[in-house]
N, C-alpha and C positions, 0 to 999 in steps of 0.2 A: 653589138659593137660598143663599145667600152673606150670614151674618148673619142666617139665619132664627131664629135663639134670643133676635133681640134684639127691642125695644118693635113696631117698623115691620116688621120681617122677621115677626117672628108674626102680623101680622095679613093679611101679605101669602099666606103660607101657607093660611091659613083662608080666604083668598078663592079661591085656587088651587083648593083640596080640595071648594070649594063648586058650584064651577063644573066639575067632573068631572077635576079634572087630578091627579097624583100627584108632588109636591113633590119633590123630592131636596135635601134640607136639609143644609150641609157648614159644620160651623164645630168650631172646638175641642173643646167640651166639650157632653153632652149635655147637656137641658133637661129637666124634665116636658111642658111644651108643644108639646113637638115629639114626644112617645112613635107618635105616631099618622102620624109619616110614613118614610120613610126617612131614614135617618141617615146620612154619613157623616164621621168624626172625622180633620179634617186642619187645620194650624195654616199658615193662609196666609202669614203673618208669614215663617214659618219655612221656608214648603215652596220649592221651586226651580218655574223654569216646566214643565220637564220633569216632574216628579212632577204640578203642575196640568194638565198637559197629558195624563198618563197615566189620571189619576181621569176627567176630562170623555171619555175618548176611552173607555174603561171604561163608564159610564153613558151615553155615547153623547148627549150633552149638546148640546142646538142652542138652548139658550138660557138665558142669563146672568143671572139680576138680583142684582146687586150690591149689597147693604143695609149694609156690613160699615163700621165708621166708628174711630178711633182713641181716640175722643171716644164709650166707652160704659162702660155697668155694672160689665163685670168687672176693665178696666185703671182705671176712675178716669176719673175727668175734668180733672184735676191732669196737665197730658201735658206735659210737654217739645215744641217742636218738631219735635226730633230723634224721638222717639218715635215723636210725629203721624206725622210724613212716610213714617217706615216700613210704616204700617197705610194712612193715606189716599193716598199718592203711592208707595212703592215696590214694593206688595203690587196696586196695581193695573197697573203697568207689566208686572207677572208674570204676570199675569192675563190680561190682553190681548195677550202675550207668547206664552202656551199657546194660547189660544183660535188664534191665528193659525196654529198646527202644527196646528189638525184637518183632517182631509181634509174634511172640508165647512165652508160659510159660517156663522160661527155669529152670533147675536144678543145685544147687551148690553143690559140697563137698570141704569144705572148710577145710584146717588142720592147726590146733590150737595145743597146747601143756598145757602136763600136771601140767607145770610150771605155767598156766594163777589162778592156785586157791593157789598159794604160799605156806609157809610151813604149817605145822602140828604137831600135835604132833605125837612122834614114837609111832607106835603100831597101828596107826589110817587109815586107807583104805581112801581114795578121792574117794569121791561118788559127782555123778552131783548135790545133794543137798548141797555140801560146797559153801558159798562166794566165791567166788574168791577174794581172795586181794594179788595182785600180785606186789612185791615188787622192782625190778628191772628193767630197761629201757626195755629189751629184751621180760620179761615176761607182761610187761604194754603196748608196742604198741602189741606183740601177742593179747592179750586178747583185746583191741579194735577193731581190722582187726577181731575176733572172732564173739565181740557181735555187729557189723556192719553187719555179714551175718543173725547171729542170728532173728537181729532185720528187714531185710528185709524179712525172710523166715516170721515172725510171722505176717507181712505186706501183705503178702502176695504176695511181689513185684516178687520174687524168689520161688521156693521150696527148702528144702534141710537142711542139717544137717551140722554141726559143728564135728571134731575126734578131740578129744582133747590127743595126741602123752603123753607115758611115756616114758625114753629114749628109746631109738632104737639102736640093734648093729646086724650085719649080713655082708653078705657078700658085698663089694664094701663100707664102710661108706667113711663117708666125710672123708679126710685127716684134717680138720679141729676139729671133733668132738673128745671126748674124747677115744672111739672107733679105731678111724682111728688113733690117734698119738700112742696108745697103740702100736698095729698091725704096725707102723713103726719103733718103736721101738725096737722091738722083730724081724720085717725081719731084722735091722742091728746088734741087737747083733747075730744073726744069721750066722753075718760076723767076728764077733769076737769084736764088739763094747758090751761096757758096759753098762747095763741100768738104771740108775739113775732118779727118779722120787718119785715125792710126791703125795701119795695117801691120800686120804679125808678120815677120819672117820664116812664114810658116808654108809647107807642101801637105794637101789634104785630099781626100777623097769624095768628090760630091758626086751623091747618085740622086736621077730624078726622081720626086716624089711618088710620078703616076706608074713609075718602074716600080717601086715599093708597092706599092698596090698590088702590083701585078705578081710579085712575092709571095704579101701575105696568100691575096688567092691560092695560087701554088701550094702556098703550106699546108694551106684548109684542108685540100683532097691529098697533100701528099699519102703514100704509105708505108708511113715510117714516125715517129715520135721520139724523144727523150733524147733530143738532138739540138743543139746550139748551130746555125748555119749566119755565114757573115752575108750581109747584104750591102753592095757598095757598087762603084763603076769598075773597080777594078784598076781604075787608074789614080793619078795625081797632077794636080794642079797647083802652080805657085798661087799662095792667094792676090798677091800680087795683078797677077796675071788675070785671074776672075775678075777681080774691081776694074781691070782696063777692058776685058769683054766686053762687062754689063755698063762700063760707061759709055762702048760704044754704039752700044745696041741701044742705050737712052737718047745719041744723037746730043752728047755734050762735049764742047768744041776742048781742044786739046788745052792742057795746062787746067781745066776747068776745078780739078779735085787737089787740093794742100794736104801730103802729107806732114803729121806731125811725130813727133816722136813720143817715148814714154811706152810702157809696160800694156800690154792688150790682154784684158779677159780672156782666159779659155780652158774650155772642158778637157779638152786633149793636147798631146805631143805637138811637135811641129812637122812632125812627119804620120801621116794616115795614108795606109793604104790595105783595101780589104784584099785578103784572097778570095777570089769570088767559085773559084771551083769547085767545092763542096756544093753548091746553090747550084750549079750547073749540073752535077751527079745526082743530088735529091732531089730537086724541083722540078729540072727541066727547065729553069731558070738565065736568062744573058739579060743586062741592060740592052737598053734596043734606043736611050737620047743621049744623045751627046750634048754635052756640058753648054754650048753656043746654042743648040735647039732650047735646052732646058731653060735656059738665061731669057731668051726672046720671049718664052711662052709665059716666062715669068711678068717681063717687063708688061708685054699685052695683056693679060688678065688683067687690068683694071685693078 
């Protein structure tokens, strides 16, 4: 597991562990959340394919999921290009690079994001038949590091499948993601702080995290490779509409949160919404939380 210390990689673990499997968790630095699997401490960024190729051949590794993104917690989300490309498109070239030197066939699940086929018009579903044309640094080296596995599965050098992520909000998100500043927001007005923030005029796509989970799972044993499949609810939400859910699921009295105005960060369009049917034909795949479960189980996770 590649990225298991981050928001999606832990939950993916805990689904692994749940379902009898023993994780092999490899990223930099250790976590508390991962105390309970095996560890090991390698800096992909930095390692050569040979050394990746040593550790997997070492653990004896016949399958890959790749969680690991440029655009997380501990670098910032503030990335350079040049940055990005290192973590999402050069670190996976090496990856794929290793895997290919094992003496057996091994399997990727690679996570991409639904940002890699850029915007849309509103009213329009992203089905795996749209282009991708993906317009910003974050969503340009994703969608490289994408079609680098794509292109090895089709090679045949790898098996394996592509999840290309619609947002994601559940319990534990990144502190950095839009999710997680909400949810810090709300525990300090909580404390009697005011909450002040600029929401997008934006309709998006949240799927719960532990639903991803239950994704990659699916991918792992699917029988089938060299395939891009969207992963989302399926539906759309004003974001509007989420900030007054999860305000009210905090138990903050009404008028409690100031909008202000001004230009809001974002990875994507203001319209996301995944086709989720492909994920239903390959996987066996449905979201099973609704957006108000997902929210609650957010706020409750501590």
């Amino acid at each position: 597991m590649l990225g298991g210390t981050g928001w999606v990689g832990r939950h993916v673990c805990a689904a692994l562990a749940e379902r009898g499997h023993d994780p092999l968790v490899v990223a930099r630095n250790h976590v508390p959340h991962v105390s309970g699997y095996d560890f090991r401490p390698l800096d992909l960024v930095a390692a050569g394919a040979g050394t990746i190729a040593e550790m997997l051949r070492a653990e004896d590794v016949g399958i890959v999921i790749n969680a690991t993104d440029g655009a997380n917690t501990t670098d910032g989300w503030d990335r350079t290009e040049a940055e990005l490309r290192r973590v999402n498109v050069d670190s996976v070239h090496r990856l794929l690079a290793a895997m290919a030197e094992l003496p057996w066939r091994s399997r990727i699940v690679h996570i991409g994001t639904i940002h890699e086929y850029g915007p849309v018009g509103a009213g329009i579903p992203i089905g795996e038949s749209v282009t991708p044309r993906p317009v910003n640094a974050y969503a340009r080296t994703k969608f490289a590091g994408s079609a680098a596995a794509l292109e090895a599965a089709r090679d045949g050098v790898v098996d394996g499948l592509v999840l290309r992520l619609a947002n994601v909000c559940g319990p534990y998100p990144s502190p950095a993601s839009f999710p997680g500043k909400l949810l810090q927001m709300f525990r300090d007005a909580a404390g009697g702080a005011e909450v002040v923030l600029s929401i997008a005029d934006a309709r998006r796509d949240f799927v719960d995290v532990r639903d991803v989970a239950d994704a990659v799972l699916r991918a792992v044993r699917a029988p089938v490779t060299g395939r891009a499949v969207n992963i989302g609810s399926g539906t759309v939400v004003d974001i509007r509409d989420l900030v007054a859910q999860l305000a009210e699921v905090a138990g903050l009295p009404p008028g409690a949160i100031k909008e202000t105005g001004g230009p809001v960060p974002s990875l994507g369009g203001d319209w996301i919404q995944a086709d989720i049917r492909l994920a239903e034909r390959l996987l066996g795949w449905r979201p099973r939380t609704g957006l108000a479960e997902s929210l609650r189980a957010m706020w409750e996770a501590g």
